[in-house]
mmCIF file of the N, C-alpha and C atoms, coordinates in Angstrom:
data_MODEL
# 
_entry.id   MODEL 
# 
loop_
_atom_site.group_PDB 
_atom_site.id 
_atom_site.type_symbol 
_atom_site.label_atom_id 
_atom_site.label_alt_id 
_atom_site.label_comp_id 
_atom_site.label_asym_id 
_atom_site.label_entity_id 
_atom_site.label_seq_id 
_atom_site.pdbx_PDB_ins_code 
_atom_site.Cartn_x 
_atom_site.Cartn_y 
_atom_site.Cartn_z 
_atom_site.occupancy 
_atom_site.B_iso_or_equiv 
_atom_site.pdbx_formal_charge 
_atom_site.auth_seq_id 
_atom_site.auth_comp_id 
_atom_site.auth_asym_id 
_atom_site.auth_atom_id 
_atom_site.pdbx_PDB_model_num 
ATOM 1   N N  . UNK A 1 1  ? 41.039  -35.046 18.251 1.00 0.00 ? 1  UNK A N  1 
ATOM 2   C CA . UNK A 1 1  ? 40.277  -33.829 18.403 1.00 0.00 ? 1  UNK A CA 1 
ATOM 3   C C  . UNK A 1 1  ? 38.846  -34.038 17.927 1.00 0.00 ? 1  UNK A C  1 
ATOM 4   N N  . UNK A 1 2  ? 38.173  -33.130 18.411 1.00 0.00 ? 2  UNK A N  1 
ATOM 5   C CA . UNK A 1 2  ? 36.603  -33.550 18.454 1.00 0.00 ? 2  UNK A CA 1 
ATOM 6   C C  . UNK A 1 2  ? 36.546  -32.409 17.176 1.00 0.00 ? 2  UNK A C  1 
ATOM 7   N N  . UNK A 1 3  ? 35.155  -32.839 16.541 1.00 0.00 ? 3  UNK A N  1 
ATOM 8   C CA . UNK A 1 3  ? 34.823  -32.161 15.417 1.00 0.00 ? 3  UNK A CA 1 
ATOM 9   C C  . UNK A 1 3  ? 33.649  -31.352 15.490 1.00 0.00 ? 3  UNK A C  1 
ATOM 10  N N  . UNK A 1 4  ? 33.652  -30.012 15.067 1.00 0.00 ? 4  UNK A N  1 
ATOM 11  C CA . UNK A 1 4  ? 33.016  -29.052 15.674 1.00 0.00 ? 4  UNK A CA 1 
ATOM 12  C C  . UNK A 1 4  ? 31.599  -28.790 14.078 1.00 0.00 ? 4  UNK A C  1 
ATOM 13  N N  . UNK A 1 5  ? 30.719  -28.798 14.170 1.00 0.00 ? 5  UNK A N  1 
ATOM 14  C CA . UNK A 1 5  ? 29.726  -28.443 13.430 1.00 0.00 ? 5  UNK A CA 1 
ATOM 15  C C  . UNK A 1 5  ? 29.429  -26.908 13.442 1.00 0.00 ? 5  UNK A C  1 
ATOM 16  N N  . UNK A 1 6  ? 29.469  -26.003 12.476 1.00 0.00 ? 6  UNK A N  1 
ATOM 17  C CA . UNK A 1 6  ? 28.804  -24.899 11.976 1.00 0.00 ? 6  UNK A CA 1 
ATOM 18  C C  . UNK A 1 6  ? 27.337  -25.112 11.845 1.00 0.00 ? 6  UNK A C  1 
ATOM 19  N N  . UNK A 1 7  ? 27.244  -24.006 12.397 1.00 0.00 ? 7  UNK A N  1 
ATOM 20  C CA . UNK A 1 7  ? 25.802  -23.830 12.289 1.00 0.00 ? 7  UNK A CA 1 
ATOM 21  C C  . UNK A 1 7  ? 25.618  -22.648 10.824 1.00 0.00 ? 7  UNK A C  1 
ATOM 22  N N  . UNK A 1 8  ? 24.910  -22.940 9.974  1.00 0.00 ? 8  UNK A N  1 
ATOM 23  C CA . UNK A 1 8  ? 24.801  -22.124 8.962  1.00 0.00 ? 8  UNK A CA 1 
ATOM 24  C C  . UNK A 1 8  ? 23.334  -21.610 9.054  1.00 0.00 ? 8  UNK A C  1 
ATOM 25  N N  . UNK A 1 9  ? 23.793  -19.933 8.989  1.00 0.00 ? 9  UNK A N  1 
ATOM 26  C CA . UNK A 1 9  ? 22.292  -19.692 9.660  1.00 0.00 ? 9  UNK A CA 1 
ATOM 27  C C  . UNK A 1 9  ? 21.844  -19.107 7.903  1.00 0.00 ? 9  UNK A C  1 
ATOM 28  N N  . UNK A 1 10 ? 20.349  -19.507 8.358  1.00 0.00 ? 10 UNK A N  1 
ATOM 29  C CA . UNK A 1 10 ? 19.601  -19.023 6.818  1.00 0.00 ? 10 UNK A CA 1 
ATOM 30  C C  . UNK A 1 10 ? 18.607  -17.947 7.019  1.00 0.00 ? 10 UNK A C  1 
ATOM 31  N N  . UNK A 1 11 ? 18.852  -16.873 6.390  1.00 0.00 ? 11 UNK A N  1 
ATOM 32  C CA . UNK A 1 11 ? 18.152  -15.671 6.699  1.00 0.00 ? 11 UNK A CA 1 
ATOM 33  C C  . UNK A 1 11 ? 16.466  -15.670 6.543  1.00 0.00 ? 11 UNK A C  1 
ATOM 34  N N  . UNK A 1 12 ? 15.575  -15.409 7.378  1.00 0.00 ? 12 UNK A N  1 
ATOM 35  C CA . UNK A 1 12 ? 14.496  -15.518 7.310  1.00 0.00 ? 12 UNK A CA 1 
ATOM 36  C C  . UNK A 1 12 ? 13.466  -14.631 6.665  1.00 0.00 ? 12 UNK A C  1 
ATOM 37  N N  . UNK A 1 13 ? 12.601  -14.335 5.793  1.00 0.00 ? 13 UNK A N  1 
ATOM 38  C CA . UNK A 1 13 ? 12.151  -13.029 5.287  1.00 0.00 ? 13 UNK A CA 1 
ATOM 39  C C  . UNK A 1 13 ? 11.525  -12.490 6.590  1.00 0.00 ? 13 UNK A C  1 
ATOM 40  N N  . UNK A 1 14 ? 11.384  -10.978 6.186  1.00 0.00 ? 14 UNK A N  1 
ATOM 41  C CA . UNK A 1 14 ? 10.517  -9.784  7.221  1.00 0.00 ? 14 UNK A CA 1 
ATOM 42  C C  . UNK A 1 14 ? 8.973   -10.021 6.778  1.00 0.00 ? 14 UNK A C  1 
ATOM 43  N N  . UNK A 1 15 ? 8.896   -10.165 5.240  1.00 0.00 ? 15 UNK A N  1 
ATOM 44  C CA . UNK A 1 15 ? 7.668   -9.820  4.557  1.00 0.00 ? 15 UNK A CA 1 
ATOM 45  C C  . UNK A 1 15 ? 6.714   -11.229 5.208  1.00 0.00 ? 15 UNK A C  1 
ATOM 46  N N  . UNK A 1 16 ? 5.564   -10.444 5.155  1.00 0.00 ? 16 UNK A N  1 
ATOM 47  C CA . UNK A 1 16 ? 4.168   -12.085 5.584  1.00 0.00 ? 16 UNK A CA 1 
ATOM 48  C C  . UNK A 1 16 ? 3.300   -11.552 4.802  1.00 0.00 ? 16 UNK A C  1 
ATOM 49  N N  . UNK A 1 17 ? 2.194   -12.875 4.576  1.00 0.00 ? 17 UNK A N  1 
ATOM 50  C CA . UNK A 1 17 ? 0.723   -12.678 4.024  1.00 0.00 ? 17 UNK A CA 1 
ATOM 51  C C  . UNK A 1 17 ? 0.265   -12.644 5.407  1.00 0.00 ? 17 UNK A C  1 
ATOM 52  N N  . UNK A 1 18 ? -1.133  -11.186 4.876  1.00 0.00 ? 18 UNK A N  1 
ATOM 53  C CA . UNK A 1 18 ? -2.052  -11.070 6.516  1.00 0.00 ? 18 UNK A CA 1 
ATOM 54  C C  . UNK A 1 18 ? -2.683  -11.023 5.944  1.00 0.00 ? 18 UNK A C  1 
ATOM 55  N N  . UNK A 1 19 ? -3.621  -11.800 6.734  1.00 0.00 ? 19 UNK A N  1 
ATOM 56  C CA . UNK A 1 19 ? -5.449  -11.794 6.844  1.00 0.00 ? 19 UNK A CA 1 
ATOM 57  C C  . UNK A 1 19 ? -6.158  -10.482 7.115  1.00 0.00 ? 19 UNK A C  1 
ATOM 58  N N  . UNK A 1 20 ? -6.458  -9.264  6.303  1.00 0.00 ? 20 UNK A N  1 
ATOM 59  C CA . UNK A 1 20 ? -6.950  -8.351  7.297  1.00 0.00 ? 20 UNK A CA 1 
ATOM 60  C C  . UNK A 1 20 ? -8.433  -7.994  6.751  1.00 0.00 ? 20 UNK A C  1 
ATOM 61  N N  . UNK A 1 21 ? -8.749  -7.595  7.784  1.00 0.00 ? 21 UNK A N  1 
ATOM 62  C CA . UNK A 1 21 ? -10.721 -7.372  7.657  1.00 0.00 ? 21 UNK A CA 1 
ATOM 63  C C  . UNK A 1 21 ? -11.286 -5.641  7.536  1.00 0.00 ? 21 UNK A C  1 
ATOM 64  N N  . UNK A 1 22 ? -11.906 -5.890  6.636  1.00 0.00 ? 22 UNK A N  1 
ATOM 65  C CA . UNK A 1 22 ? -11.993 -4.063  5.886  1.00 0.00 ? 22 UNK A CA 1 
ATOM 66  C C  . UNK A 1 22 ? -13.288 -3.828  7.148  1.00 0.00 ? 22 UNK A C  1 
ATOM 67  N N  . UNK A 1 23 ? -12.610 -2.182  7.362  1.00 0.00 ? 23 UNK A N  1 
ATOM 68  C CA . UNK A 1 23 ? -13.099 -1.606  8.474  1.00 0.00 ? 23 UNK A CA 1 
ATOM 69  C C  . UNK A 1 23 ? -14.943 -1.364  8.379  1.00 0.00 ? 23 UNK A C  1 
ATOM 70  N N  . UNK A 1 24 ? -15.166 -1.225  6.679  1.00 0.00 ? 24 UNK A N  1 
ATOM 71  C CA . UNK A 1 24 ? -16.409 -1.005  6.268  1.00 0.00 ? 24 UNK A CA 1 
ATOM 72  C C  . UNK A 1 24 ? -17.344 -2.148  5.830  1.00 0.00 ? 24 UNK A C  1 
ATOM 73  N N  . UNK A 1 25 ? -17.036 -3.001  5.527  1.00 0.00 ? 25 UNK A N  1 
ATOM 74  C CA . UNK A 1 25 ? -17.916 -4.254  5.401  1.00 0.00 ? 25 UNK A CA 1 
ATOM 75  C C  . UNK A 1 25 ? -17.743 -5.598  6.252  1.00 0.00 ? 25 UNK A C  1 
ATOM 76  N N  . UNK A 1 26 ? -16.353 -5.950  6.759  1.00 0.00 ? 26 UNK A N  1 
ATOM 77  C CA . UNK A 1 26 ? -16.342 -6.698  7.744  1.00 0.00 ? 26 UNK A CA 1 
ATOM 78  C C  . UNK A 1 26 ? -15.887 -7.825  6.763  1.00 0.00 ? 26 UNK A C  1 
ATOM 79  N N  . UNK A 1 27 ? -15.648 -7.839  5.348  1.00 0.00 ? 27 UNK A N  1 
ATOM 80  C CA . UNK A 1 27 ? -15.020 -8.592  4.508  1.00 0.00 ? 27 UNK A CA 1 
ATOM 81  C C  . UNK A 1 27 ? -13.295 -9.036  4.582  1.00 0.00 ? 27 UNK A C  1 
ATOM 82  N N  . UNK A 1 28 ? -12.698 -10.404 4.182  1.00 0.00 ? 28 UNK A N  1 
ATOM 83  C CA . UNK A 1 28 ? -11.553 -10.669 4.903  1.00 0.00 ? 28 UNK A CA 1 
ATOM 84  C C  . UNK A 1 28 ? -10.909 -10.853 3.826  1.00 0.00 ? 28 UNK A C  1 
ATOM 85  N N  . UNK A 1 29 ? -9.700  -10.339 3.703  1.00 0.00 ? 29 UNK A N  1 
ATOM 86  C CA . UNK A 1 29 ? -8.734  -10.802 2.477  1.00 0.00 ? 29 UNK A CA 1 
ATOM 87  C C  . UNK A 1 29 ? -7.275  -11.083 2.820  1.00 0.00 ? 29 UNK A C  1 
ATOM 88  N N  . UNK A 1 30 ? -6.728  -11.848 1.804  1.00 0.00 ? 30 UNK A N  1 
ATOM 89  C CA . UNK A 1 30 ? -5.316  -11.571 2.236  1.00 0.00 ? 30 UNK A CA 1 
ATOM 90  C C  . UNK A 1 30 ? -4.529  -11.043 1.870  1.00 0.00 ? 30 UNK A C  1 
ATOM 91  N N  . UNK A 1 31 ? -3.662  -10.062 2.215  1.00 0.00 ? 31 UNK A N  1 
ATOM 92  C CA . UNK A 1 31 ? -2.833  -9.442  1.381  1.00 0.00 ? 31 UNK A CA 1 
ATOM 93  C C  . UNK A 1 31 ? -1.157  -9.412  1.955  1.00 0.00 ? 31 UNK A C  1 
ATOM 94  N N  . UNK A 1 32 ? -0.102  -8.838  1.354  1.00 0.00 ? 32 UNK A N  1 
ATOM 95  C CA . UNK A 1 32 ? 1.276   -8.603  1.356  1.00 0.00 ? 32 UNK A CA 1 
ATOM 96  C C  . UNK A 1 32 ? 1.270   -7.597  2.621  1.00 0.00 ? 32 UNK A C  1 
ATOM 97  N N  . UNK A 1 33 ? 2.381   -8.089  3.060  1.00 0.00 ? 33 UNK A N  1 
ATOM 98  C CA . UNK A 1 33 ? 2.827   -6.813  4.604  1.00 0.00 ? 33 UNK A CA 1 
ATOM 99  C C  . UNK A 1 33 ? 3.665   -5.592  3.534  1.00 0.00 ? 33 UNK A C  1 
ATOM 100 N N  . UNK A 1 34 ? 4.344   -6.570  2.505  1.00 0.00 ? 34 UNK A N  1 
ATOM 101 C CA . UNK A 1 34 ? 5.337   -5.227  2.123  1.00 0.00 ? 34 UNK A CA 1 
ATOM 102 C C  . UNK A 1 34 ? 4.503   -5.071  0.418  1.00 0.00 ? 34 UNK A C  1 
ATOM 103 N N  . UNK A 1 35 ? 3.025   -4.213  0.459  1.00 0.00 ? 35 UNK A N  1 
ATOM 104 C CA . UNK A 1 35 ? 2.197   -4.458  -0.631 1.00 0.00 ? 35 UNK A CA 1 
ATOM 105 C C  . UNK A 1 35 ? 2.979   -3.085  -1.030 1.00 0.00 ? 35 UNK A C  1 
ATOM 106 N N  . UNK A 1 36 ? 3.438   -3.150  -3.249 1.00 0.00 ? 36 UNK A N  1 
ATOM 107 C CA . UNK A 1 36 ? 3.955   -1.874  -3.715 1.00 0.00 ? 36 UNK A CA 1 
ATOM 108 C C  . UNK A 1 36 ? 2.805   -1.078  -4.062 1.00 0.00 ? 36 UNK A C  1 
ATOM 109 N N  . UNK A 1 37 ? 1.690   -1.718  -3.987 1.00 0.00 ? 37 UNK A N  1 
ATOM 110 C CA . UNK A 1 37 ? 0.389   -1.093  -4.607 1.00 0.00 ? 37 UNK A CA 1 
ATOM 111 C C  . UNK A 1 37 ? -0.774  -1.176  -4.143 1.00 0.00 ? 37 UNK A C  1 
ATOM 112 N N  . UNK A 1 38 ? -1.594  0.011   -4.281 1.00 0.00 ? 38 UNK A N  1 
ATOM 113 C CA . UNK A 1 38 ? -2.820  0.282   -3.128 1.00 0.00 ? 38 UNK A CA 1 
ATOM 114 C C  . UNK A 1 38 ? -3.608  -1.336  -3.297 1.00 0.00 ? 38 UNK A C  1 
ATOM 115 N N  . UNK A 1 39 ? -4.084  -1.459  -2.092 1.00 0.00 ? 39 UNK A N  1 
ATOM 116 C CA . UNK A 1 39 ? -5.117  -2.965  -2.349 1.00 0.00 ? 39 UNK A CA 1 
ATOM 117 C C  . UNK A 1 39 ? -6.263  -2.530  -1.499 1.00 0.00 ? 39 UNK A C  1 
ATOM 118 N N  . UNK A 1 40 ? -7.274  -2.938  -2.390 1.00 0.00 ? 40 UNK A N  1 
ATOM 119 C CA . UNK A 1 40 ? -9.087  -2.325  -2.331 1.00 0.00 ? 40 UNK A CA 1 
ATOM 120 C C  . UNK A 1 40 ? -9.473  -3.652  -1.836 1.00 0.00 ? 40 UNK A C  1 
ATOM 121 N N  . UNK A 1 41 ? -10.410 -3.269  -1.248 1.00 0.00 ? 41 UNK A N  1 
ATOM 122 C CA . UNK A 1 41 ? -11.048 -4.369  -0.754 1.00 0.00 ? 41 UNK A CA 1 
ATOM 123 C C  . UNK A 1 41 ? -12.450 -5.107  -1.914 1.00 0.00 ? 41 UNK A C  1 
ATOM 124 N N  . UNK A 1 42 ? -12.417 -6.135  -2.108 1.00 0.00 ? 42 UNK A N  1 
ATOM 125 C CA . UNK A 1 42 ? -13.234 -6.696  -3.474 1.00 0.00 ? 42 UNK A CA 1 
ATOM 126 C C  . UNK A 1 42 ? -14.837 -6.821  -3.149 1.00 0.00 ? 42 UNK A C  1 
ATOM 127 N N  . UNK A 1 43 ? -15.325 -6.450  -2.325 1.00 0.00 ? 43 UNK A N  1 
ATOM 128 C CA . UNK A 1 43 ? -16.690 -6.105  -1.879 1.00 0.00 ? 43 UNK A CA 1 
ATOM 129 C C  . UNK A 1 43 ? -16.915 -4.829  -2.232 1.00 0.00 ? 43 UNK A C  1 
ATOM 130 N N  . UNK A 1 44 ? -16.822 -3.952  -1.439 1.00 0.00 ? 44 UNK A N  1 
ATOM 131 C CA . UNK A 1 44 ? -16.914 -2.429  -1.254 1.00 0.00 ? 44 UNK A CA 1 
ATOM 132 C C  . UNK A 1 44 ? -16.378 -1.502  -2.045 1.00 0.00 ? 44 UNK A C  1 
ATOM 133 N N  . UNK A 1 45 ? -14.608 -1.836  -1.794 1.00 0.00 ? 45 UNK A N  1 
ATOM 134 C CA . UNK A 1 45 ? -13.772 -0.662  -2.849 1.00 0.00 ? 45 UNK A CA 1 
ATOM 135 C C  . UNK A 1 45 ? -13.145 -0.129  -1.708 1.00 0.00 ? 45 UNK A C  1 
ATOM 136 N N  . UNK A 1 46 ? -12.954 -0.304  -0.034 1.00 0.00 ? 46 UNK A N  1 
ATOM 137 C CA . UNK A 1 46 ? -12.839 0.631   0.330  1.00 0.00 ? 46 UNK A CA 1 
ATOM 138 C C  . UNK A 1 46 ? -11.109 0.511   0.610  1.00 0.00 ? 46 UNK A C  1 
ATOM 139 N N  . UNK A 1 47 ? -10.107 1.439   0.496  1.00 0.00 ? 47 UNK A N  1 
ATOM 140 C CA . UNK A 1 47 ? -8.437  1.144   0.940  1.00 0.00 ? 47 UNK A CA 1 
ATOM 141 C C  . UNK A 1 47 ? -8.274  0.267   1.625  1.00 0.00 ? 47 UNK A C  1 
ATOM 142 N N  . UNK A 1 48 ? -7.645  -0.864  2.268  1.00 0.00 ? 48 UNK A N  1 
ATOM 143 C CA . UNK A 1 48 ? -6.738  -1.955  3.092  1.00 0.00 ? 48 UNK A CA 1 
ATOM 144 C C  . UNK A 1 48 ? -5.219  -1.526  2.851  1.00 0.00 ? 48 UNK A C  1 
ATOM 145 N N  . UNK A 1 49 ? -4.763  -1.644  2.225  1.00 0.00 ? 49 UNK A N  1 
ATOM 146 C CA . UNK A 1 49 ? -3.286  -1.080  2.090  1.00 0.00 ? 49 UNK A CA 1 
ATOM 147 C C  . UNK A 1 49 ? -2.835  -0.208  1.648  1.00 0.00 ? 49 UNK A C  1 
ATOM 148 N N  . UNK A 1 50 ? -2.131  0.689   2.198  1.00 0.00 ? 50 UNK A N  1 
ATOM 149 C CA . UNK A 1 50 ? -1.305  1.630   1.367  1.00 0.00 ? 50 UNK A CA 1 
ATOM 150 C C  . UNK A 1 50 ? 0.243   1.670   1.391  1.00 0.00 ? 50 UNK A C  1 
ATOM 151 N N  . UNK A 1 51 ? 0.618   1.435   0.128  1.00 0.00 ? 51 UNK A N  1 
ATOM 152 C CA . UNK A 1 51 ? 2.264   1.204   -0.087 1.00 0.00 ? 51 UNK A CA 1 
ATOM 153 C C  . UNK A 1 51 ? 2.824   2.753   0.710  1.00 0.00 ? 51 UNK A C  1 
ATOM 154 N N  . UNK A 1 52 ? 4.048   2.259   1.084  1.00 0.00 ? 52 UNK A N  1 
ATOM 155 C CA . UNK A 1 52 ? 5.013   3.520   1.870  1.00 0.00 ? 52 UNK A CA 1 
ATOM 156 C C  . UNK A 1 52 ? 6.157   3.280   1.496  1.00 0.00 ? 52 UNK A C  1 
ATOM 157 N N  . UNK A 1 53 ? 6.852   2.843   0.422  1.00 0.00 ? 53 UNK A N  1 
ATOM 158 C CA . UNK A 1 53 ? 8.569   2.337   0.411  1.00 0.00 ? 53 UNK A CA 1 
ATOM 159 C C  . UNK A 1 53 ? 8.764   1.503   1.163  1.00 0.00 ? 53 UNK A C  1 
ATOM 160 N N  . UNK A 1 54 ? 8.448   0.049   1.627  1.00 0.00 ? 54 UNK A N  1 
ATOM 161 C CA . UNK A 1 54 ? 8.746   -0.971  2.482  1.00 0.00 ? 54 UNK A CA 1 
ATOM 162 C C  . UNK A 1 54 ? 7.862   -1.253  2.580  1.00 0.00 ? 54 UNK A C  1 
ATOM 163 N N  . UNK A 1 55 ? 7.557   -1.241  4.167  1.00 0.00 ? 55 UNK A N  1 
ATOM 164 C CA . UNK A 1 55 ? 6.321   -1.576  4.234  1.00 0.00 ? 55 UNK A CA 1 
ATOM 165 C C  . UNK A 1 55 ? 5.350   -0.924  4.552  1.00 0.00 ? 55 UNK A C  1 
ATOM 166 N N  . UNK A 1 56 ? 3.756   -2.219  4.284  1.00 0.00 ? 56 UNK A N  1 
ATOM 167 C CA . UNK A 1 56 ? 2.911   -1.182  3.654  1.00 0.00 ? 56 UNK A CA 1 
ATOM 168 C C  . UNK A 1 56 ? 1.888   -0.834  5.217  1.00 0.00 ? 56 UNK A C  1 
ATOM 169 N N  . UNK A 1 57 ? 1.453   0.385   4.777  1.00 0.00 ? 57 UNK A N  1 
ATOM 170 C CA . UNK A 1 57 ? 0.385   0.801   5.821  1.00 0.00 ? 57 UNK A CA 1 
ATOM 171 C C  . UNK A 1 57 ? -0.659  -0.038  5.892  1.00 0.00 ? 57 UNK A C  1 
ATOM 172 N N  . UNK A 1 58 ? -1.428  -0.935  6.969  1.00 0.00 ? 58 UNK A N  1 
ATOM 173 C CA . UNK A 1 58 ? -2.093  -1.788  7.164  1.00 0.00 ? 58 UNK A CA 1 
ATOM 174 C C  . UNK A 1 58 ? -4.219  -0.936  7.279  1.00 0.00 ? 58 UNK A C  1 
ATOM 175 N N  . UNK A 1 59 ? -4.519  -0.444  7.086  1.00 0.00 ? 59 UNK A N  1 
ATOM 176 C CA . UNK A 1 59 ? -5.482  0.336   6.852  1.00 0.00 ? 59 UNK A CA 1 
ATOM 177 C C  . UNK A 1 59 ? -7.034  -0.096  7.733  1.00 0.00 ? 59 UNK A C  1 
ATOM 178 N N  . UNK A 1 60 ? -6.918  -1.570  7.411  1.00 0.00 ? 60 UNK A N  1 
ATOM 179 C CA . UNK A 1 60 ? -7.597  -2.567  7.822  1.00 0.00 ? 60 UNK A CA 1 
ATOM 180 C C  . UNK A 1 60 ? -7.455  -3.008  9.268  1.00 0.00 ? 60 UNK A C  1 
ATOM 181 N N  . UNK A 1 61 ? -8.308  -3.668  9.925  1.00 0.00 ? 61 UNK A N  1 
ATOM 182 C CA . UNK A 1 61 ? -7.746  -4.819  10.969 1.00 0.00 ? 61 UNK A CA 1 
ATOM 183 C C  . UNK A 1 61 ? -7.591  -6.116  10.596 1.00 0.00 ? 61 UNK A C  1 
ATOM 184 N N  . UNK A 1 62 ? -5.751  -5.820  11.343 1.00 0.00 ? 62 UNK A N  1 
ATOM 185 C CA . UNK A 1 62 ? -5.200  -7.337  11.247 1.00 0.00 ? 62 UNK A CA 1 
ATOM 186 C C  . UNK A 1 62 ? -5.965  -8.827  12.142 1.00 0.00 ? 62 UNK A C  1 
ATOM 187 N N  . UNK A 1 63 ? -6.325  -9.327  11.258 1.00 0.00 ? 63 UNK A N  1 
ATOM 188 C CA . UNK A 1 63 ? -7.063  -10.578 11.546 1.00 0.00 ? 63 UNK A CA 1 
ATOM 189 C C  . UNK A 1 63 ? -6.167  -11.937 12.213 1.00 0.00 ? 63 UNK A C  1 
ATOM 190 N N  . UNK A 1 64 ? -5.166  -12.366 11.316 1.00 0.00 ? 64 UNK A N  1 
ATOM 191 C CA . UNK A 1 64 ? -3.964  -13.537 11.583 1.00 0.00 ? 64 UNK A CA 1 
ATOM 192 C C  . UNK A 1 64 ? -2.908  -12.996 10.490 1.00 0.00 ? 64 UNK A C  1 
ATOM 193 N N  . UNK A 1 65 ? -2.001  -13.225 11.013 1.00 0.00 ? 65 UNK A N  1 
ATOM 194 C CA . UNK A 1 65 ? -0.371  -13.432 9.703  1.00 0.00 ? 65 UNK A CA 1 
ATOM 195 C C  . UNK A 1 65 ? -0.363  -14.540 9.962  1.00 0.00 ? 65 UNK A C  1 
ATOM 196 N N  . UNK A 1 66 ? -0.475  -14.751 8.445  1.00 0.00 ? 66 UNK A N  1 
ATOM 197 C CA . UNK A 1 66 ? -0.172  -16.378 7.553  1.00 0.00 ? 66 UNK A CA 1 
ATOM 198 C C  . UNK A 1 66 ? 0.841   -16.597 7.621  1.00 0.00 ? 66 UNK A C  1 
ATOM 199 N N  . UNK A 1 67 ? 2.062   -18.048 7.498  1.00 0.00 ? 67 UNK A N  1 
ATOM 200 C CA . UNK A 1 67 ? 3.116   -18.080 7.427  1.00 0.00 ? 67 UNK A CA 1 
ATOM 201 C C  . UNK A 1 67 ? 3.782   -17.536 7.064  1.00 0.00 ? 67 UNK A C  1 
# 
C-alpha cells in the first residue's frame, strides 16, 4: 500500500502592517490593520487610525500592505 502524506495546514494571520499616507500632509507611516489605539500621524497630529473592536478604521490612504 502506498503511503499517503497529510497536509497540515497552518493558520495564517488576518492582521498586516500598512503603509498609509495622512490625508493632510502627504506624510507615510506604518501602522497595524488591527491598531487598539488611536494612531496620529508624527508630522501634523492629524487621526490615521481609529480602533473599532478588531479592526481598525483606516482614516488615511492605503499606500502598500507590508507582509
Amino acid at each position: 500500500m502506498g503511503t499517503k502524506k497529510l497536509k497540515i495546514l497552518i493558520p495564517q494571520p488576518k492582521s498586516r502592517f500598512i503603509l498609509v499616507r495622512c490625508p493632510t500632509c502627504g506624510h507615510e507611516q506604518v501602522v497595524f490593520s488591527h491598531a487598539t489605539f488611536r494612531v496620529i500621524c508624527l508630522v501634523c497630529g492629524t487621526e490615521l487610525v481609529k480602533p473599532q473592536g478588531g479592526k481598525a478604521k483606516i482614516l488615511g490612504q492605503i499606500v502598500k500592505i507590508l507582509g
